[in-house]
N, C-alpha and C positions, 0 to 999 in steps of 0.2 A: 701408080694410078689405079692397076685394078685392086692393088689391097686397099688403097680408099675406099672404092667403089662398094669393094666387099664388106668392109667395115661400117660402111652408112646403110647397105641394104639390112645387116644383122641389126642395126639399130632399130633401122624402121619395122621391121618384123618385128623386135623386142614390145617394142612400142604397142604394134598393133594389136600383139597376143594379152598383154599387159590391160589394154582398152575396152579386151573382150570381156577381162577378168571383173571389172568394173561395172560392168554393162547390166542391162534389166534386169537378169537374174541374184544380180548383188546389191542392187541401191532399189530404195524407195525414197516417193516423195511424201515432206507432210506438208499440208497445203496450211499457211498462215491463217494463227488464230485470231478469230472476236476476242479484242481484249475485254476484259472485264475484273472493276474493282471495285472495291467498297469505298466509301469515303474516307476510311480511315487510314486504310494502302495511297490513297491519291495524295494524302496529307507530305505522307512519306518520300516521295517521289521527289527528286532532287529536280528543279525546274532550270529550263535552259538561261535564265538569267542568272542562277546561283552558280551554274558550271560554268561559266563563261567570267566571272568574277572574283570572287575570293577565295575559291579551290588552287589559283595555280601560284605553282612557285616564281619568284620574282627572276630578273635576270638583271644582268649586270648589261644595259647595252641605253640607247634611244631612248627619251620620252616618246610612250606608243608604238615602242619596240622590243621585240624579246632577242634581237640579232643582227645580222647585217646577211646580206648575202654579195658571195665575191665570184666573180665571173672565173670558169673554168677551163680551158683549151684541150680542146680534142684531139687525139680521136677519143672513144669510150674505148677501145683496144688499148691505146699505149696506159690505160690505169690499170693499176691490180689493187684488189684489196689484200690487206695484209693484220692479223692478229699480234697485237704484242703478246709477247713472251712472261712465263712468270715474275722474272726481275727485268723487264724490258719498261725502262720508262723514256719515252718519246724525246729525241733530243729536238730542241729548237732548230730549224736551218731558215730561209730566205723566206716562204710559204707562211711559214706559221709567225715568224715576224710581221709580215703583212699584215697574216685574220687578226695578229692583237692590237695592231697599229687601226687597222679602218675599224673596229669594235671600239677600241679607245677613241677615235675621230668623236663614233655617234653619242657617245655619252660626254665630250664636251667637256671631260673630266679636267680642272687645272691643275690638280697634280700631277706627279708620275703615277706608274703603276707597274706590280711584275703578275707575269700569269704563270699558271702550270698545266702545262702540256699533259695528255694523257697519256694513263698508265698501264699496268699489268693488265693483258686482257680485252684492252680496249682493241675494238675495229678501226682501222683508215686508209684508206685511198693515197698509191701514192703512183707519181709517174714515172714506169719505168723504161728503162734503152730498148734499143732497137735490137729485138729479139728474143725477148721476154714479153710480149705483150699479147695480152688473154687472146685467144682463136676466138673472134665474136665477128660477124656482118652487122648487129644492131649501131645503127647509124645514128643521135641523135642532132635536132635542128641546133641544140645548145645545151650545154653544161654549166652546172655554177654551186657552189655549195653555202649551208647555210651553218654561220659563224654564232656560235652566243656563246655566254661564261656565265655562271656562278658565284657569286661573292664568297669568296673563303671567309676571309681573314685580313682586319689592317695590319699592316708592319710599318711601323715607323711612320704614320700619317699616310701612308696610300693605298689603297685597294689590293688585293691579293685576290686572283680570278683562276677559276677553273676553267681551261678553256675547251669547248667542245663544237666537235665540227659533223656535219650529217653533210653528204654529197649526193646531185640529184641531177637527171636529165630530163630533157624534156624531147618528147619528139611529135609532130604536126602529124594531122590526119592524112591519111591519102583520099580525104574525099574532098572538093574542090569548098563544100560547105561541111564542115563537120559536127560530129552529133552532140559534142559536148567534147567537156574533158575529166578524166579519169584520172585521179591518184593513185598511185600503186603503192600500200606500203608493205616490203618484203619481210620474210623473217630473217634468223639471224643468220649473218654476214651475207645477208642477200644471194642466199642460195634453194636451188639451184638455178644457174645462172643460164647456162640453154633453155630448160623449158622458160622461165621468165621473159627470154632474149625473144622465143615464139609467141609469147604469150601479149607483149606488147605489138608486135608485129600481124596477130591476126583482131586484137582491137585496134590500131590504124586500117589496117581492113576493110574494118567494119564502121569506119566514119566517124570515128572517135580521135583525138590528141591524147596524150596520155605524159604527164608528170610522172616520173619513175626514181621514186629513195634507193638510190643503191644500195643502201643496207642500210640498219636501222642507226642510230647516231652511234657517235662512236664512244660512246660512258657505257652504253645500253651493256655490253657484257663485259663491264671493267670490275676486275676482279675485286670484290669485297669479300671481309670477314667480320660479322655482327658477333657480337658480346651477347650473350644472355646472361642476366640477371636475376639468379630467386628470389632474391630479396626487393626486385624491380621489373617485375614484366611487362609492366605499362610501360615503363622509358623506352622496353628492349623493343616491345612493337611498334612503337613510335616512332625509333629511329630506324626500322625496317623498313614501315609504312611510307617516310617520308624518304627515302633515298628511291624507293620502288615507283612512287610518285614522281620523284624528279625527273627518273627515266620515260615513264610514260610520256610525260608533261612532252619533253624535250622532242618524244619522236610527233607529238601533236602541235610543237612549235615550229618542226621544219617543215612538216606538211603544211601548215599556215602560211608562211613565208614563200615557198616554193609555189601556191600558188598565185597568192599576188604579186609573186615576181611576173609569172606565165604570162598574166592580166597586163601587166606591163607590154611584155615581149611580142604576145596576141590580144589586142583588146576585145576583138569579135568575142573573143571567149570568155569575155567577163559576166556577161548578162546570160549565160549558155547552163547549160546542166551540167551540174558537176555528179561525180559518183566516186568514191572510194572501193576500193578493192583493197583488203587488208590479208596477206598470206601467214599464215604459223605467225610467229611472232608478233606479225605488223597485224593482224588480225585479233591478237590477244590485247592492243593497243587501239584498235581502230573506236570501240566505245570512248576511250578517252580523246581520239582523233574527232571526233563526231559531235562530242559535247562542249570541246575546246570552237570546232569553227560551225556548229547552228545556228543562222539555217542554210549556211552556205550549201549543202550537199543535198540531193536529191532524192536517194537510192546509196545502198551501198553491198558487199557481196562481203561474208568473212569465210576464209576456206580455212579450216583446220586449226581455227581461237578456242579459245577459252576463258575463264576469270578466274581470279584468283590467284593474283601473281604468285605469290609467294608458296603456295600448294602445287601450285604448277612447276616451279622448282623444284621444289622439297621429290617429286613423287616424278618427275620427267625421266624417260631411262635416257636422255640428251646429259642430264646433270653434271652427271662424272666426268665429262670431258671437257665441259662449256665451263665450269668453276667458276659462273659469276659470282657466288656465293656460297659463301663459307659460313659456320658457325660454332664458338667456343662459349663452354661454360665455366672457363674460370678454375672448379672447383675436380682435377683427378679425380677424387673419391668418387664423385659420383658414377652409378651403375650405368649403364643401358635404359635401363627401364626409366630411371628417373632423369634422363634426359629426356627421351621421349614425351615424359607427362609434360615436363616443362616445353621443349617446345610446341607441344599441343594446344596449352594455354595460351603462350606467344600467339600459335594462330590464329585462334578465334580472339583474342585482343587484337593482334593486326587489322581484321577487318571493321572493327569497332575504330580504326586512326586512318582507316585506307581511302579517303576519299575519291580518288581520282584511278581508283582501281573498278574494273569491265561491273565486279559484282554490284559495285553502287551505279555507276553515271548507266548502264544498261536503259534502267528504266525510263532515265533521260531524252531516252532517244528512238523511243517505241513509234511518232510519230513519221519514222522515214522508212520509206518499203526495204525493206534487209532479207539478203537471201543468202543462208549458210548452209556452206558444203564441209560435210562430219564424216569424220572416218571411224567405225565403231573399235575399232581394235586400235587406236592412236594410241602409242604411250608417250609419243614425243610434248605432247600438248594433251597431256591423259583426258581420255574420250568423258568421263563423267564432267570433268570442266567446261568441256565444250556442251555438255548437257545442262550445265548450271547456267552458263551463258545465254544457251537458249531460251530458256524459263524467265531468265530474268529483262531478258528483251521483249518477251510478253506473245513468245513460240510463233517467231515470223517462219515462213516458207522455207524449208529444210531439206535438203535432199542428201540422204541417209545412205553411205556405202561401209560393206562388212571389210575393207581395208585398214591400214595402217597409215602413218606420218607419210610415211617415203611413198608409198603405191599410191597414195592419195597426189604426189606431186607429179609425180613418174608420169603417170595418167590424166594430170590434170589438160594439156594442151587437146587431149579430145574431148575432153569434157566442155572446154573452151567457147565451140560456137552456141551449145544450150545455155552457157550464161549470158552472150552475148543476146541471143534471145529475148532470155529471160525480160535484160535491160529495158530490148525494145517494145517490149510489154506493158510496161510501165507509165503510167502518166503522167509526165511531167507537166508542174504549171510551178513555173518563177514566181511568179505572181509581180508583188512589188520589189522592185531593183532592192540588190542588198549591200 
């Protein structure tokens, strides 16, 4: 007992010294610009009817649906998530028979069908024995995860499905009427998992419900290796563009779903203010979050995003270990240098195929109050992306600290009641039911 004792008190001292480090004399705020554009930038401007329409990839699932969602059994302790391995491909057991069984239900399909389960790298939630099960108090009112697939490939006359699973809780206000409800999307593998686990606990608090993606879907960091092409650079970006789109898409399909399940669950809360909260990862996605469900959202907060998927890998000091991506060019011979050139080209062709990437839908979405917390010394989420992000949201309300990835997380639970703040600052008006 008292090395516990000892143990949480070194925490909390950790904590507080850490909060100091952050404090006035390390962050500034910039206070949200007058947008201003010429007609010819507004021409450009991707409009929320066009992001909401033929930008996103199809699924395999419901007419007026991109998935299904399946009820999940508590506690949120007895799950762990768990990373596949580099030759770890997911064996089917009773669970995932299920997701393909009610996802085949909604699409009414008369034939059969096989799926394939995820692979090397991918993230998933699984339930473990008694005694292995994560040290957490975060209680939710209900669990349930959201199921969709991808159309591979026919075999022999029937569908051939990727199938992908994103897992999510939800937990009620403690205020008797509450102030809305809050998406939380994490980064990857939904860490770290304490301060998060605080972090929804002082927004119930604070009057708020809060939908919470345990981690981002589970393709989001499944290991690929792209081909580049000299002789084909447009194909090579293309098929970069559109897998990196798939990802985004899928973590903006489960947050759509998860909340009009909530709506189900709570209906008070359908007509209520909503706000996203997008962390490192889920924040590098929350632009695409945001232009997938407009004008559903209110307000939204992004802590340590960025744009530009694919640069944000390439140049992440996260890369080397996370190995979402890979990439070969075919040809030994070539040098150093002349990979490089090529995939330099690649990139600025990528973002010329990347639609559903923070750099485009950004602008999309300048009409909702956004408040982003930047760490200048990030390399996890390299600070200049987070600076491109800014500019291209048209330099909403910023609050600027001389920290890193990590000190930016470590720290973020005191930072916590200023955005909740911030929130209640804000002026919501619904307007007309949506």
């Amino acid at each position: 007992m008292l090395r516990d004792s000892s143990r949480h008190f070194v925490r909390a001292a950790l904590i507080a010294l850490l909060a100091s480090i952050t404090g006035s004399g390390c962050m500034r705020i910039q206070s949200a610009q007058p947008l201003v554009a010429s007609q010819a930038e507004v021409r450009q401007v991707p409009t929320q009817e066009s992001a909401t329409t033929g930008l996103w990839p199809a699924r395999w699932a419901g007419e007026g649906s991109m998935g299904v969602i399946v009820p999940v059994e508590g506690p949120l302790s007895s799950w762990r998530g768990m990373r596949l391995g580099p030759e770890h491909y997911l064996r089917g057991g009773p669970d995932e028979q299920e997701d393909a069984a009610l996802l085949a239900a909604s699409t009414r399909a008369e034939s059969g069908y096989r799926y394939i389960l995820e692979g090397p790298g991918s993230f998933i939630f699984q339930r473990q024995r008694e005694g292995r099960a994560r040290v957490t108090d975060s209680n939710p009112a209900a669990m349930f995860k959201f199921v969709s697939a991808r159309l591979a490939v026919e075999f022999q006359g029937m569908p051939v499905v990727m199938l992908e699973r994103s897992w999510l809780a939800y937990y009620d206000s403690a205020a008797e009427q509450p102030r809305g409800l809050i998406a939380l999307a994490p980064g990857l593998f939904g860490v770290p998992e304490p301060v998060i686990d605080r972090f929804v606990e002082l927004c119930r608090a604070d009057g708020w419900a809060v939908l919470r993606l345990l981690a981002p879907p589970s393709r989001f960091t499944e290991r690929i290796t792209f081909s580049i092409d000299r002789n084909n650079l447009d194909a090579s970006a293309r098929t970069i563009a559109a897998e990196l789109g798939q990802r985004a898409a899928e973590t903006a399909y489960a947050i759509e779903a998860g909340v009009r399940h909530v709506h189900t669950l709570r209906p008070d809360l359908a007509d209520g203010t909503h706000v996203l909260i997008g962390m490192s990862g889920g924040a590098m996605a929350s632009s695409t979050i945001l232009a997938r469900n407009a004008p559903r959202f209110d307000a939204a907060v992004f802590i340590a995003g960025g744009a530009n998927f694919l640069m944000i890998n390439e140049e992440s000091n996260y890369a080397p270990w996370v190995e979402a991506m890979t990439f070969e060019y075919g040809e030994p011979a070539l040098t150093s240098r002349e990979k490089r050139a090529m995939f330099d080209e690649v990139a600025t062709r990528y973002l010329e195929n990347a639609p559903l990437d923070g750099h485009h839908l950004a602008e999309s979405i300048r009409g909702i109050p956004i408040l982003m917390l930047h760490g200048t010394n990030d390399r996890a989420v390299p600070s200049r992306y987070g600076d491109q992000l800014w500019e291209k949201l048209g330099k909403p309300e910023r609050w600027v600290y001389q920290v890193g990835h990590e000190l930016m997380f470590m720290t973020l639970n005191a930072q916590t009641p200023r955005v909740l703040r911030w929130l209640r600052q804000q002026e919501f008006d619904r307007g007309e039911e949506q």
